[in-house]
PAZAPA-4460 file (N, C-alpha, C; in steps of 0.05 Angstrom, whole numbers, plus 32768, in hexadecimal, padded with zeros to 4 digits):
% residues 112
    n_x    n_y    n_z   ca_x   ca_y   ca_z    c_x    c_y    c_z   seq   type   mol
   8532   84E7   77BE   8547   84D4   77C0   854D   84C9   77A4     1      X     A
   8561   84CE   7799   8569   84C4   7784   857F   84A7   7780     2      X     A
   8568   849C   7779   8572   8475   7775   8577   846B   775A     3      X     A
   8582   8467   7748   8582   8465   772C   8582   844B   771C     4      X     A
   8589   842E   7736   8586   8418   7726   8580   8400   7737     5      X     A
   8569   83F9   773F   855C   83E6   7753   8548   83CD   7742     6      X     A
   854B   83BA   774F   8530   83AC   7744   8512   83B3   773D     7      X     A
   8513   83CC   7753   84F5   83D5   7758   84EC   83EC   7738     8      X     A
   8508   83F9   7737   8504   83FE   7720   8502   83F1   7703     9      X     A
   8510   83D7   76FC   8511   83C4   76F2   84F0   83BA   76EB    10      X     A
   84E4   83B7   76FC   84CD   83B2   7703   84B6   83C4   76F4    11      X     A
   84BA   83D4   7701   84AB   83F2   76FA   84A9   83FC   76D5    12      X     A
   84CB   83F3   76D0   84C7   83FE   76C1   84BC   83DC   76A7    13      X     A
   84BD   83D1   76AD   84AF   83B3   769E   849B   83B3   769A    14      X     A
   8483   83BC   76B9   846E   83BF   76B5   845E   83D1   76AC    15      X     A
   846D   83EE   76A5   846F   8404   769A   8466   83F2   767B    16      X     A
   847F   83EE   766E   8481   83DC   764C   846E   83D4   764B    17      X     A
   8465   83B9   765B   8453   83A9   765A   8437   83B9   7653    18      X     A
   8428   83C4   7662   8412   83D2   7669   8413   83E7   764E    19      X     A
   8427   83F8   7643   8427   8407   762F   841A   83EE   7610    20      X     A
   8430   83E0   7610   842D   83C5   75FB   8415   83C0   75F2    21      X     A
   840B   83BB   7610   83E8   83AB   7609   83E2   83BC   760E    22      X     A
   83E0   83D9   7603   83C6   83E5   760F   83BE   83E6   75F0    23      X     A
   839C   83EB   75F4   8391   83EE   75DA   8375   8405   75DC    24      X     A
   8383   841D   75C5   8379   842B   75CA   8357   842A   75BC    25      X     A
   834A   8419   75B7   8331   8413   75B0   831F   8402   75BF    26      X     A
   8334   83FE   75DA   831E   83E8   75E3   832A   83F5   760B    27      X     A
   8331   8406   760F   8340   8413   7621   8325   8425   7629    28      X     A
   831F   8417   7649   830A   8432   7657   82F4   8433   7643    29      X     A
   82EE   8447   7639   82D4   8451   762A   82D0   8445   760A    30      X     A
   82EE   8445   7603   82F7   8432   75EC   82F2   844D   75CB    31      X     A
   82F9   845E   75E6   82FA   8470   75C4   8317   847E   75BE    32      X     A
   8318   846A   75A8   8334   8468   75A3   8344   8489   759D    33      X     A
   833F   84A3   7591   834F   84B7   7595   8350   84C3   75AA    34      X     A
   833C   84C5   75BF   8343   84C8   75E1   8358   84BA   75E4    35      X     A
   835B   849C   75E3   836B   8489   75F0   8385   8487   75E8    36      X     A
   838C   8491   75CC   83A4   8494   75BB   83B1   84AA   75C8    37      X     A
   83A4   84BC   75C8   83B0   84E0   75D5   83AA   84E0   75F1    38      X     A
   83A4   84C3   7600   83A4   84C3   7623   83C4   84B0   7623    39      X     A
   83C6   849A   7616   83E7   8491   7611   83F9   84A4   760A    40      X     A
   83FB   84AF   75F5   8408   84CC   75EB   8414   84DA   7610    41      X     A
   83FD   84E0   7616   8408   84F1   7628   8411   84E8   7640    42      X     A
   8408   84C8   7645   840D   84BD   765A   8431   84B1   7655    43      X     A
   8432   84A5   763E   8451   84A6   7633   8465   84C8   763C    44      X     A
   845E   84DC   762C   8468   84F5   7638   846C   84FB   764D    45      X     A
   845C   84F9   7664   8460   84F6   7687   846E   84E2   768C    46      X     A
   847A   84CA   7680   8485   84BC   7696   84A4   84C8   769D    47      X     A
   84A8   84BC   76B2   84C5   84C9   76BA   84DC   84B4   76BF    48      X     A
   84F3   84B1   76BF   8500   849B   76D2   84F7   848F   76EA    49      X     A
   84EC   8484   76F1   84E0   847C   7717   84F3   8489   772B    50      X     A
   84EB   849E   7732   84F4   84AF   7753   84E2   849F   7770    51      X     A
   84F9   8499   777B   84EE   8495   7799   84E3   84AD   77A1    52      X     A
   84CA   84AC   77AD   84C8   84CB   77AF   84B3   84BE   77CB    53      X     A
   84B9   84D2   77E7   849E   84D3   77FF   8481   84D4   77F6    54      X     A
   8470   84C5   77FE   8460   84C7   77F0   8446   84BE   7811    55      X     A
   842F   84DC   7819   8426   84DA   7827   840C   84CD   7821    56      X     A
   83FE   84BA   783A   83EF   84AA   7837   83D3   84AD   7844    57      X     A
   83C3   84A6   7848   83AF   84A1   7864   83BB   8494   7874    58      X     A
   83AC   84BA   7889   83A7   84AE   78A2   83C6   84BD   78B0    59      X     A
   83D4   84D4   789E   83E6   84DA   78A3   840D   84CB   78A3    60      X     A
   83FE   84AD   7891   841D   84A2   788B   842B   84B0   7880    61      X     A
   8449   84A7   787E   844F   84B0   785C   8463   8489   7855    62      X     A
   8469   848D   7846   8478   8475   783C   8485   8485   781A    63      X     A
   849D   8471   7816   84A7   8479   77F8   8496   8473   77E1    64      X     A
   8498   8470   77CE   8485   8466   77B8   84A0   8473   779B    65      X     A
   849D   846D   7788   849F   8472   7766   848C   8485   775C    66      X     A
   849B   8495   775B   8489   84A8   7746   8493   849E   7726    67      X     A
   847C   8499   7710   8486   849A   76FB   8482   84A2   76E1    68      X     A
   846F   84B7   76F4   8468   84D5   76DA   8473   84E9   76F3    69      X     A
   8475   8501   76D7   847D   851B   76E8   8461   8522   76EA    70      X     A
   845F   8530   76FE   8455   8546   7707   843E   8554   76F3    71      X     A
   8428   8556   76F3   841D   856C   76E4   840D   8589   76F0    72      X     A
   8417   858C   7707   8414   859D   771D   83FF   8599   7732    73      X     A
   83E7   8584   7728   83DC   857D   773C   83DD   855B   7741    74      X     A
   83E2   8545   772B   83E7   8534   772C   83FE   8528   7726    75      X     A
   8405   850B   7731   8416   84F8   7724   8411   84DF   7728    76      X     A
   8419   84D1   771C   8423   84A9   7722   8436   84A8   7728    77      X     A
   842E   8494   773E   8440   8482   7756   8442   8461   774D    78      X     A
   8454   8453   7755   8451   8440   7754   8457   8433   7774    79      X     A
   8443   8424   7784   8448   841E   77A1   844F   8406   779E    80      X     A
   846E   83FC   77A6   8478   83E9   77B0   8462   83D5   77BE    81      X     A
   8453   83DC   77D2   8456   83C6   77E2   8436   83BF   77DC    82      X     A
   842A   83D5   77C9   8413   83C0   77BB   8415   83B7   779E    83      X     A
   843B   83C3   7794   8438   83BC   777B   8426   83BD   7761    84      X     A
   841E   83DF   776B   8401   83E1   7757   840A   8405   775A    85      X     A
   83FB   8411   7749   83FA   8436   7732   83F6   843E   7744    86      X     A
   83F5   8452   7752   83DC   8463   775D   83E5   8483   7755    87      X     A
   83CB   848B   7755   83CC   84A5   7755   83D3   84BD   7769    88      X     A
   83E0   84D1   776C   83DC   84E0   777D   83DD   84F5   7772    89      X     A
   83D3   8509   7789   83CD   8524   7785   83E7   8535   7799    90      X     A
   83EF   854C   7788   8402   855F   779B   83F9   856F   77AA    91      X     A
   8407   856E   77C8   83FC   8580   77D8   841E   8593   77E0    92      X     A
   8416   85A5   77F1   8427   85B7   77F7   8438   85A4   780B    93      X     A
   842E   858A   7817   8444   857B   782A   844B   8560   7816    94      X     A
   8442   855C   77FE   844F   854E   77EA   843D   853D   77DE    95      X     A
   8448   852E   77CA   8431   8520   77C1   8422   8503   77D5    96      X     A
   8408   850E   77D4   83ED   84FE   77E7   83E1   84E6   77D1    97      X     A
   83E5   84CA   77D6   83D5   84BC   77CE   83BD   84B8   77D0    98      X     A
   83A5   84B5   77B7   8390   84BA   77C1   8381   84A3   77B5    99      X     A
   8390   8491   77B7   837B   846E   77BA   8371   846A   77A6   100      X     A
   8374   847C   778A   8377   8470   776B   838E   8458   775F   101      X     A
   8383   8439   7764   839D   8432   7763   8399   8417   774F   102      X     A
   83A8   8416   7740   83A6   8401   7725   83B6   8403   7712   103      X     A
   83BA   83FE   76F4   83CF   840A   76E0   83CD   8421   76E0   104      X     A
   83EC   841F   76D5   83F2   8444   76D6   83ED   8457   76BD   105      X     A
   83DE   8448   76AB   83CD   8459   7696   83B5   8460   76A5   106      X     A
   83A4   844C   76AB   838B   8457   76B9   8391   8469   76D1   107      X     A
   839E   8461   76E4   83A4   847E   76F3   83A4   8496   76E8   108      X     A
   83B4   8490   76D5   83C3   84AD   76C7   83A1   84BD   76BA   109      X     A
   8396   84A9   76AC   8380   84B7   76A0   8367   84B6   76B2   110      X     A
   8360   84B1   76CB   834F   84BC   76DC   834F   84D1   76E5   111      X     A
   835C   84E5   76DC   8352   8500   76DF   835A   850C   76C7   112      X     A
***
């Protein structure tokens, strides 16, 4: 579903800025700063415009969510509306499956 100008994106993409801004790559996770410089690097490179995209859940839900990295053939970031928080998911052949990695969308991004 292609949506191009909502609050939710508005949103998304603020807390996107924000979270990039303050991040610091010396004191980030393990705090070793050239991991953390070239984990931004690439986490910047994946983001995408926010796509509404189906997004399957536990327990057999599905609900919409924000994707707002592309794809890297087995993963991406979501952003879930209705907890207002990253999560990670993994691709399956019936679409991308959330799998309850859920917090900023740098740390998602760099847990795997």
């Amino acid at each position: 579903m292609l949506v191009t100008n909502t609050p939710e994106i508005g949103h998304i993409k603020a807390r996107l800025a924000a979270e990039i801004s303050r991040f610091d790559p010396e004191t980030h996770a393990h705090g070793i700063g050239a991991w953390n410089r070239a984990v931004l690097a690439d986490f910047e490179a994946a983001l995408i415009e926010p796509q509404l995209i189906e997004v399957n859940l536990a327990g057999g839900l599905t609900d919409w969510a924000w994707a707002v990295t592309r794809t890297n053939g087995c993963y991406r970031v979501l952003w879930l509306p209705w907890l207002d928080a990253f999560s990670l998911a993994v691709e399956s052949k019936f679409g991308p499956v959330d799998i309850n990695v859920h917090g900023d969308a740098i740390g998602c991004f760099s847990s795997v």
